[in-house]
C-alpha positions in Angstrom: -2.7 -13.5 18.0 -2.9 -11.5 21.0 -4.2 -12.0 24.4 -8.3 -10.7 24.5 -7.7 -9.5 28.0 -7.0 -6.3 26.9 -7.5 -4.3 23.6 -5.1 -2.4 21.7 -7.3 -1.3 18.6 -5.9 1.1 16.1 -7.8 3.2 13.7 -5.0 5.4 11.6 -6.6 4.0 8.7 -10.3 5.3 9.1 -10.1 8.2 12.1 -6.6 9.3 11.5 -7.1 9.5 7.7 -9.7 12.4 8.3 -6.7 14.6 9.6 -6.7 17.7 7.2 -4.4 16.8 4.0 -4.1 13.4 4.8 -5.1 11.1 1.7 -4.5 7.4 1.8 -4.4 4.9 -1.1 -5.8 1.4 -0.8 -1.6 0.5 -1.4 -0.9 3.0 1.6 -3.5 0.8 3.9 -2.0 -2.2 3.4 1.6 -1.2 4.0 0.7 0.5 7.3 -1.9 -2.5 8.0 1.7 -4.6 7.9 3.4 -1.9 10.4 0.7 -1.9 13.0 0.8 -5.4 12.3 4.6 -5.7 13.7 3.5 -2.7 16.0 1.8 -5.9 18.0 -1.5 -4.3 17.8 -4.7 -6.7 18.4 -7.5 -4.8 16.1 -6.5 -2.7 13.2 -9.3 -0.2 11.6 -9.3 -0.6 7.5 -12.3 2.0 6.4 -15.7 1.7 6.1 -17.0 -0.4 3.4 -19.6 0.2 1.6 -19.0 4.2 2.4 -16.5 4.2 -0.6 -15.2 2.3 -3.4 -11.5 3.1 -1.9 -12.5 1.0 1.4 -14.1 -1.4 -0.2 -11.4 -2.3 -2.5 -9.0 -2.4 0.6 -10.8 -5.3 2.4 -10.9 -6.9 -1.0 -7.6 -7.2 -1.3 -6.8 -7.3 2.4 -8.6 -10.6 2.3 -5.5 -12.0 -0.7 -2.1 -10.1 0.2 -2.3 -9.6 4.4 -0.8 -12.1 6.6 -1.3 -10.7 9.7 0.1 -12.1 12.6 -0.6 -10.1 15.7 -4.0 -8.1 14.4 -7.1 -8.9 13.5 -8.8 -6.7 10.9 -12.0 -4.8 11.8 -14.3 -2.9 9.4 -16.0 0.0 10.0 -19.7 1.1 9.7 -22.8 2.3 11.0 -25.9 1.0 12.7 -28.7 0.8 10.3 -31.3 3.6 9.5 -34.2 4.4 11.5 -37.2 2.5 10.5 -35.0 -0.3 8.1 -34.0 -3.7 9.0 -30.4 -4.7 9.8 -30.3 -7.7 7.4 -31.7 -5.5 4.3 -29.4 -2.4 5.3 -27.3 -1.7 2.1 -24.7 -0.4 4.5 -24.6 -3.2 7.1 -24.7 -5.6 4.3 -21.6 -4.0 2.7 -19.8 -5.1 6.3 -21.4 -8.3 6.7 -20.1 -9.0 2.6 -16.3 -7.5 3.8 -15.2 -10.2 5.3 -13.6 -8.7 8.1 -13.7 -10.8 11.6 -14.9 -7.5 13.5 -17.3 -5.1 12.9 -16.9 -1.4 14.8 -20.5 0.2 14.4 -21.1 3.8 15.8 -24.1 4.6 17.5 -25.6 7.6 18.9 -25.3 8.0 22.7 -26.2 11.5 23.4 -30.2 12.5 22.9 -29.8 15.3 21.0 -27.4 13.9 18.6 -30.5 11.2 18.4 -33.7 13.3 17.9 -32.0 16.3 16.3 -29.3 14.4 13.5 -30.9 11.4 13.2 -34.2 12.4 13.4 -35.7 9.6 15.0 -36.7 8.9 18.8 -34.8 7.5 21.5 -36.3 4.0 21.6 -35.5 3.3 17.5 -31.9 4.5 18.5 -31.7 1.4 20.9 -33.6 -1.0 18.3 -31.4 -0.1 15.7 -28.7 -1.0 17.8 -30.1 -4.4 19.0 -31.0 -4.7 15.4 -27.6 -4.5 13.6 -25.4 -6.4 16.6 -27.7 -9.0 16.3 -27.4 -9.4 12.6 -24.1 -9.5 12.7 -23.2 -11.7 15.6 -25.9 -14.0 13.7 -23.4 -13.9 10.3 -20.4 -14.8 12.9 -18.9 -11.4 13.0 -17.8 -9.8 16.6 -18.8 -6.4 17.0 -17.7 -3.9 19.6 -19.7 -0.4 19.1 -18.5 3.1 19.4 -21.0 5.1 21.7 -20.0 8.7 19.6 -20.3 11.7 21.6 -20.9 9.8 25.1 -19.4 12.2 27.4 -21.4 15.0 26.1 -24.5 12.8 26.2 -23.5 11.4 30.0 -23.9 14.9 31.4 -26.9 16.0 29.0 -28.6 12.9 30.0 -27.1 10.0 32.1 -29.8 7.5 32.1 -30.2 7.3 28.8 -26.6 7.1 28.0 -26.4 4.3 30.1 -29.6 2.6 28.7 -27.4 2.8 25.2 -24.7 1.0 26.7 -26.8 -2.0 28.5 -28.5 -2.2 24.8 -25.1 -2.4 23.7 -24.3 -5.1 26.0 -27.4 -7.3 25.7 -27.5 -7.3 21.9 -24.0 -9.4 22.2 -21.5 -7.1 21.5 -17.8 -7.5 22.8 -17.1 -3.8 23.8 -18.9 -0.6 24.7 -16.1 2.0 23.9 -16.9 5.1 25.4 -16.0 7.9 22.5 -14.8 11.5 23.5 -15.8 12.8 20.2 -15.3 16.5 20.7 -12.2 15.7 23.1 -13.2 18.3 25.4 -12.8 15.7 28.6 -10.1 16.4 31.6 -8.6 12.6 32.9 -10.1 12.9 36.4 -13.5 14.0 34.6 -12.8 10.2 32.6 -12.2 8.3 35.5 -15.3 9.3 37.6 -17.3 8.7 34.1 -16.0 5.1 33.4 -16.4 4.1 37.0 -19.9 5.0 37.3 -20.6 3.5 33.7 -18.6 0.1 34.7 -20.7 0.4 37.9 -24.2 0.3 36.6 -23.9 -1.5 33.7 -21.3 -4.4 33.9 -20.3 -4.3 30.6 -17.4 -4.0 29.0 -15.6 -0.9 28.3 -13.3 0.8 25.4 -11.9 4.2 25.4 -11.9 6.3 22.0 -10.2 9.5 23.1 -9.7 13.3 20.4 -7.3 15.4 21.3 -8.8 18.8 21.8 -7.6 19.3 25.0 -4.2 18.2 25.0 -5.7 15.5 27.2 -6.0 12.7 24.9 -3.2 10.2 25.9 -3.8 11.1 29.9 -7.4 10.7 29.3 -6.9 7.2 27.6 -5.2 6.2 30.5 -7.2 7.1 33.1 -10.2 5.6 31.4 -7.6 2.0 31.7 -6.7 2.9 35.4 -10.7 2.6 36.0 -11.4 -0.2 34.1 -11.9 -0.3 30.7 -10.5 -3.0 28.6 -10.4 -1.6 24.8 -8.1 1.0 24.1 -8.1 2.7 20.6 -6.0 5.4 19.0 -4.2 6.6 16.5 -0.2 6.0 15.4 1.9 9.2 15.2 -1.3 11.1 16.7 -3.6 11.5 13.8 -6.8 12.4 13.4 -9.1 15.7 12.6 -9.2 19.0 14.2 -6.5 18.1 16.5 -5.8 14.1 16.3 -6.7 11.3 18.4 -4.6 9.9 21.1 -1.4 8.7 20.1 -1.6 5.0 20.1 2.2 4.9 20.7 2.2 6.7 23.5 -0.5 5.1 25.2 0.6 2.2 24.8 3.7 2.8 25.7 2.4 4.1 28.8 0.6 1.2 30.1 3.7 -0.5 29.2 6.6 1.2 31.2 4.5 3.1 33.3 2.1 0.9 34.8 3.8 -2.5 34.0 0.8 -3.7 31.8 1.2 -6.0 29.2 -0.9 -5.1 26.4 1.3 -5.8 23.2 3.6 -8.8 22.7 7.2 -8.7 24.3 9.5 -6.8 22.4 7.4 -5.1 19.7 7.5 -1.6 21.9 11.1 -1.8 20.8 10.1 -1.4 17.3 7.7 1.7 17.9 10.1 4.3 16.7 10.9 2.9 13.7 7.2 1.9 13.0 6.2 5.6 13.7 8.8 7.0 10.9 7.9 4.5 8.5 4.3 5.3 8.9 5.0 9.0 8.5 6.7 8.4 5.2 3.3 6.8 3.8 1.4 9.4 4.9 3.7 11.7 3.9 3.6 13.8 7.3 7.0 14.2 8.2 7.4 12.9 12.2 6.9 15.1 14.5 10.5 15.3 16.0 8.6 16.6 19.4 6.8 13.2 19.7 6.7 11.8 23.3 8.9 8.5 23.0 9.3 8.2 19.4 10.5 11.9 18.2 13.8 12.3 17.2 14.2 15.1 20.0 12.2 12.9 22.5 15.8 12.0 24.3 17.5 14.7 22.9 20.0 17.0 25.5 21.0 20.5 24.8 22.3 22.1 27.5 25.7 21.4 29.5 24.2 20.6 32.5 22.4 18.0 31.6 25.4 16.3 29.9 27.2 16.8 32.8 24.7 14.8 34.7 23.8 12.2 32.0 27.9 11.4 31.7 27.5 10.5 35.2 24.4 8.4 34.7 21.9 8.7 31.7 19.0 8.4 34.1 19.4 11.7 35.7 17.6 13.0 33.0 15.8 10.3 31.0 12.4 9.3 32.1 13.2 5.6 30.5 16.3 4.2 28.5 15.2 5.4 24.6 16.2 1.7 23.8 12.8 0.6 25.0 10.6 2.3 22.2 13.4 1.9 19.5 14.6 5.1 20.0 18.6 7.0 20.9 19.9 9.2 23.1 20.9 12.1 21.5 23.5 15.2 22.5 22.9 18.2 20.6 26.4 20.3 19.6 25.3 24.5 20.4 26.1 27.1 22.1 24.6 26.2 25.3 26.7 22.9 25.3 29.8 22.7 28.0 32.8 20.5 27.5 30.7 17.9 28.7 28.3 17.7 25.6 31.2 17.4 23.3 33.2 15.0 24.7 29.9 12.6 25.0 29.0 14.0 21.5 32.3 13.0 20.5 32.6 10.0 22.3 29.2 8.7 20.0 30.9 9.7 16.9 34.0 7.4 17.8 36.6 9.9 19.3 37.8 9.5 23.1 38.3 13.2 24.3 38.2 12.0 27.7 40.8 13.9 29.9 42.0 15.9 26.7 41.0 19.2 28.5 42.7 21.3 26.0 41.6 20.2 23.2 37.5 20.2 25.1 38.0 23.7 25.4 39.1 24.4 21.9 36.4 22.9 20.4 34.1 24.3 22.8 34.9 27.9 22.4 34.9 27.1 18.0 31.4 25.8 18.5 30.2 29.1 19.9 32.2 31.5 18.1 30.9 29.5 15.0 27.3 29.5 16.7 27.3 33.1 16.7 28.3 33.8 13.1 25.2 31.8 12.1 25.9 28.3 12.1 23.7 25.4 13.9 25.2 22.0 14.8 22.0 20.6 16.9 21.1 20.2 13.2 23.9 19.3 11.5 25.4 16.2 13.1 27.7 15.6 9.7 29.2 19.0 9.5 30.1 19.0 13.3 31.5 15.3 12.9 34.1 17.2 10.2 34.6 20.1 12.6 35.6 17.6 15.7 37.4 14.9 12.6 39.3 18.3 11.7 40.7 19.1 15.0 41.6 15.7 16.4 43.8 14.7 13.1 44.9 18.0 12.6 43.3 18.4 9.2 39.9 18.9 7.8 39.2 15.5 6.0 38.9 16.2 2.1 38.4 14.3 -1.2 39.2 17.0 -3.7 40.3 20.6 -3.5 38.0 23.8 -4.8 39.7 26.4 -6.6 36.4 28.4 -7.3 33.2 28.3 -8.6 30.7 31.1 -9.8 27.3 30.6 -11.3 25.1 32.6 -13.9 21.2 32.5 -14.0 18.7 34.3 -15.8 15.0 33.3 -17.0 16.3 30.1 -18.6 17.7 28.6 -15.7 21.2 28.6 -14.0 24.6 27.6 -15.7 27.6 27.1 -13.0 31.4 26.5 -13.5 33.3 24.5 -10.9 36.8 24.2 -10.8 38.2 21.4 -8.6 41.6 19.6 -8.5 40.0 15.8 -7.1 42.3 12.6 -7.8 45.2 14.8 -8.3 43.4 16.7 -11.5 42.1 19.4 -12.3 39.2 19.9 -14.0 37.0 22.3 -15.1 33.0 22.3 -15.3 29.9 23.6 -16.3 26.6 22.9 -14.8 23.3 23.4 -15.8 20.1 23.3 -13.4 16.5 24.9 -12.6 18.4 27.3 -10.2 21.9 28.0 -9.0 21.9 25.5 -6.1 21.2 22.8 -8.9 23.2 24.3 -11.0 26.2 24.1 -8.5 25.3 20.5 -7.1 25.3 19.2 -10.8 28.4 20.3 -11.8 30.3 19.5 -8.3 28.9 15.8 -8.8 30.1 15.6 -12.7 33.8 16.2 -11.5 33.7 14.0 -8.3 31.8 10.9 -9.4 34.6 10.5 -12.2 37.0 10.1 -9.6 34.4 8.7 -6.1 31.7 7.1 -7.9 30.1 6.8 -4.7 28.6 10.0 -4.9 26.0 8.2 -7.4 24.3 6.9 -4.5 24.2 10.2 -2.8 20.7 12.1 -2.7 19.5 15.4 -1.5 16.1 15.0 0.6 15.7 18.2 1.9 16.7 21.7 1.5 15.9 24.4 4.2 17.2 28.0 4.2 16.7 30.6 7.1 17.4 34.4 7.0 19.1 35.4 10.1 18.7 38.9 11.7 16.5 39.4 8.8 16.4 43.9 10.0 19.7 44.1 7.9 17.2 43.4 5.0 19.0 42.0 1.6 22.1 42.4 3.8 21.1 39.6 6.1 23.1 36.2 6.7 21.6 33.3 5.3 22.1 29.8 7.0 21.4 26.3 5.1 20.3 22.9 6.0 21.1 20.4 3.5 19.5 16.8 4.1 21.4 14.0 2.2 21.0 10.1 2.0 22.8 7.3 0.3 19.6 5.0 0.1 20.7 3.9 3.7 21.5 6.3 6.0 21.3 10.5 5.8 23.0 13.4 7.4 22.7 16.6 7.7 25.1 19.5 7.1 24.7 23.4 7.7 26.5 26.7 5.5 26.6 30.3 6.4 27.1 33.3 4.0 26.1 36.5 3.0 23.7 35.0 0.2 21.9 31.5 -0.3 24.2 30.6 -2.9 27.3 30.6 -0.7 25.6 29.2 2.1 24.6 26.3 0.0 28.0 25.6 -1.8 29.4 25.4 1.8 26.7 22.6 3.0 26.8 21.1 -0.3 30.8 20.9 0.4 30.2 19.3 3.4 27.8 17.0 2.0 29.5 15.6 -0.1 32.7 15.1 1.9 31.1 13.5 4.7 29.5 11.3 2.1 32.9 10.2 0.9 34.2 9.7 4.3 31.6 6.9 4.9 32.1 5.5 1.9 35.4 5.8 0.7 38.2 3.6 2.7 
């Protein structure tokens, strides 16, 4: 387990689940419980028992198929009604009976959230508080409390905001964490907060941090800088309205910024990958802008800055993208100099170094392409055949296309491919639920015959843009064509004066970049 020094307490699960379209299964839960798990994270937020049958079930089960090694699991719930009693609470029992080690209760810490929304007075706030810690402390569970909306209570009414938190504190609970519910705090407005809170009450702090302001992470961490201990967010950002503060982020913050230790050494290295597989439960693709873990977090565009980075990576990398688990990565477009392809090409295993001739070629054939349409900061795969093409003198191939055409009407598509590919030709027709389909059918019933490697190869994603969309139906059309083999994917890009061509020439590409991986 980790150190109890300091927190790292994730709640994806419960807060970040209330992000708009985001719907989580109890099967969902446990595989991102056993990322966050490998993530290095101390607490990890499963639901609310009790709430629903869907959180319930998950700590059922959590209790049989998790073995977590870093985090401990922590349930979710509220103190208990006004005017009850803690131990015959249906709610509270529903946590006590979850069997989780930690209980997270929310309690009201701003007056007018007290008298106006729970209807009750000031005094029965803090009993039920007492009340419900208590309880649970008494059935061996820790409990740290979220104060919900302190900030805005703080500045409505400071004394009693701090009377919640000594209540918090006396009852026995580990952690007071200080909740920015509305997420309309500014980091120096945190810092003066959590000082004065840490001041006149002694107790333990947390931060719980929302996103409204674009504050979230920087308000996190200037909530640590002034002393509290319990850190919670959200992996990957999520959370409603606007999301919570990115757990990875802050973390890695603490981490590389301010040479805390708060996760066990070496698990930041996994964060990227943890991030993306978390996305794919979700089903939120990652956000490729994502301080540290985004696919464009380290990625370098214009010539300059290759210039520089050939020199030294540094120059303009705020840490080595090897930390978090993530790469550097050089994007191929018309703003790149000579110096962006020969590092570009130096990743994809060709030494261009001192080859000023052939620099400048590809250079000036990148931005004459660039300006017909095409995009390689996109399409690593098709560039790799562009830069394959002019340092072996010949564009690699598997088969030759003699021409294609395809038919549709309301039934559906039917295309004809004719290809010469293991020295025959052969002649096919396609069908599919449009002409892309079509086309992509009947290419792969020729090919695989001959490469039956292209078996394994899988279209994930499809994107099409209109370019200088004023020429109307006469406009170019440029297509992105994600594929994968079950390991790996690339990306390759078509232009032409319909989506049909455009697609043939990425699916073209596709395909033969495929091969070239595959085939020795």
């Amino acid at each position: 387990m980790t150190s109890d020094d300091f927190h790292v307490y994730d709640t994806t699960m419960r807060d970040g689940a209330q992000q708009e379209g985001l719907n989580l299964s109890v099967q969902d839960k446990l595989h991102i419980a056993r990322h966050l798990d490998e993530l290095g994270v101390g607490f990890i937020e499963g639901g609310w028992p009790g709430s629903n049958p869907k959180d319930t079930e998950f700590f059922a089960l959590a209790a049989k198929e998790l073995d977590l090694k870093n985090a401990t699991l922590a349930a979710f719930g509220a103190t208990r009604r006004a005017g009850a009693v803690a131990a015959d609470d249906v709610l509270v029992g529903a946590l006590r009976d979850s069997g989780a080690p930690v209980v997270t209760l929310v309690a009201k810490s701003h007056d007018r959230h007290v008298t106006d929304a729970l209807r009750t007075t000031l005094e029965e706030n803090l009993a039920m508080i007492r009340d419900t810690v208590a309880h649970l402390r008494g059935e061996g569970q820790r409990v740290f409390v979220d104060c919900e909306h302190f900030f805005d209570g703080y500045r409505a009414n400071r004394d009693y905001a701090l009377e919640v938190v000594r209540t918090i504190g006396e009852s026995g609970a580990d952690v007071a964490v200080l909740c920015d519910t509305n997420g309309g705090m500014l980091p120096h407005w945190v810092g003066e907060v959590v000082t004065d809170v840490l001041d006149a009450t002694g107790v333990r702090l947390g931060i719980h941090a929302h996103n409204d302001t674009g504050c979230a992470v920087a308000n996190s961490i200037a909530a640590v800088q002034a002393g509290a201990t319990h850190l919670q967010g959200c992996v990957n950002g999520y959370g409603e309205r606007t999301g919570n503060a990115d757990l990875v982020a802050s973390v890695a913050n603490l981490e590389l910024k301010l040479g805390m230790d708060v996760v066990p050494a070496g698990s930041l290295a996994e964060a990227t990958r943890i991030a993306h597989a978390i996305s794919e439960v979700t089903n939120y693709p990652p956000a490729a802008r994502q301080p540290y873990t985004g696919v464009s977090a380290f990625a370098h565009k214009a010539g300059l800055h290759a210039s520089a980075i050939r020199v030294d990576p540094d120059l303009y990398q705020h840490i080595d993208p090897a930390l978090v688990g993530n790469d550097m990565r050089l994007l191929v477009s018309e703003m790149a100099g000579r110096a962006t392809i020969e590092l570009k090409g130096k990743e994809l295993g060709y030494d261009l170094a001192g080859d000023t001739e052939r620099l400048t070629r590809v250079t000036e054939r990148v931005k004459t392409l660039e300006q017909s349409g095409y995009t390689f900061e996109a399409a690593d795969a098709s560039f790799e055949l562009l830069l394959a093409e002019e340092m072996e003198g010949v564009r690699p191939s598997y088969f030759e296309v003699e021409s294609w055409r395809v038919l549709t009407d309301s039934a559906g598509a039917e295309a004809t491919v004719k290809l010469v590919a293991g020295g025959q030709r052969v002649v096919v027709v396609g069908e599919g639920n449009g002409p892309v389909n079509a086309l992509d059918h009947a290419m792969r019933q020729i090919i695989e015959q001959v490469y039956p490697q292209v078996g394994r190869f899988h279209l994930i994603d499809y994107r099409v843009r209109i370019l200088d969309s004023s020429h109307g139906t006469d406009a170019v059309t440029r297509v992105l064509i994600e594929t994968t083999d079950g390991q790996d994917s690339w990306v390759t890009v078509g232009v032409g004066a319909n989506m049909v061509e455009a697609s043939w020439q990425a699916l073209v590409d596709a395909v033969t970049y495929g091969l070239r991986k595959h085939v020795a």
